[in-house]
C-alpha positions in Angstrom: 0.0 0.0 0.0 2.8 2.0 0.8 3.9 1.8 -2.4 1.2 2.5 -4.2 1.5 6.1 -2.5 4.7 6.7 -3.2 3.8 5.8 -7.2 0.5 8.0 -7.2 2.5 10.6 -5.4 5.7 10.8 -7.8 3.2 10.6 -11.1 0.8 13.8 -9.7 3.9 15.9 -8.9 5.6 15.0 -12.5 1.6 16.1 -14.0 1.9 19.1 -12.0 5.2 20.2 -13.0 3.7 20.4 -16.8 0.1 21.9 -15.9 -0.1 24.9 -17.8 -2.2 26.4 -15.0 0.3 25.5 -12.5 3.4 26.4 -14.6 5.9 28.3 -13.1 4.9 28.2 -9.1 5.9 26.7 -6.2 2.7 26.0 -4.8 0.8 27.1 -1.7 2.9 28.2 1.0 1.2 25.7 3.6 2.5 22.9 1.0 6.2 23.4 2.2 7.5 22.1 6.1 8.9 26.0 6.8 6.2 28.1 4.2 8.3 31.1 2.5 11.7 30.0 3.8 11.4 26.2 3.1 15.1 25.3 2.0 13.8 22.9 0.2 11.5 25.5 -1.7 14.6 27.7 -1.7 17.0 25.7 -3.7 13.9 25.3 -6.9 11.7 29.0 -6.4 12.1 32.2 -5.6 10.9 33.8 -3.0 7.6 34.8 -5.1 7.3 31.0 -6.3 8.7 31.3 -9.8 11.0 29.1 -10.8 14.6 29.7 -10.5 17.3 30.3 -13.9 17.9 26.6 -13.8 14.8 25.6 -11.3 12.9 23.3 -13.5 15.9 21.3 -14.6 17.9 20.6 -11.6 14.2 19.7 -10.0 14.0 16.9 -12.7 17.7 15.9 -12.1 16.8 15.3 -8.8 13.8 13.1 -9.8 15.8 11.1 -12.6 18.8 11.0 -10.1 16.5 10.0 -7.2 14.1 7.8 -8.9 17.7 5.5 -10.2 19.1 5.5 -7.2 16.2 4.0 -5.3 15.7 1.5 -8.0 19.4 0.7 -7.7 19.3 0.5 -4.3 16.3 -1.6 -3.4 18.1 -4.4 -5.5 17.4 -3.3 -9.5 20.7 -3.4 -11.3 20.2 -0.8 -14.4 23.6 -2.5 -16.0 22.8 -5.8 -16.0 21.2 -7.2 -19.4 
């Protein structure tokens, strides 16, 4: 079940990140642990919730580097054929 969330929650945030309507935000405030001054938050948006220069790309660098190290790590081996 666990799972499950996990894979609903990683597919709605990837959908989100492409909504036209939601292009370009970071989202309520009350979304982030520490509102305005999340560091989290910090590191992808400005403090207005646009994306940084290089926001959007590094966020999905994290996801692609994230998502292949968790595969890789609960036993998956990407190299083998």
């Amino acid at each position: 079940m666990a799972v499950g969330m996990l894979v609903g929650t990683f597919f709605a945030f990837l959908i989100g990140i492409f909504n036209p309507r939601l292009v370009n935000k970071a989202g309520p405030d009350w979304l982030w642990g520490g509102g305005r001054d999340d560091i989290i938050r910090n590191l992808y948006f400005r403090p207005n919730g646009t994306f940084r220069r290089y926001g959007r790309a590094a966020l999905l660098a994290t996801i692609v580097a994230g998502s292949a190290a968790l595969y890789w790590m609960l036993g998956g081996d990407p190299w083998s054929g």
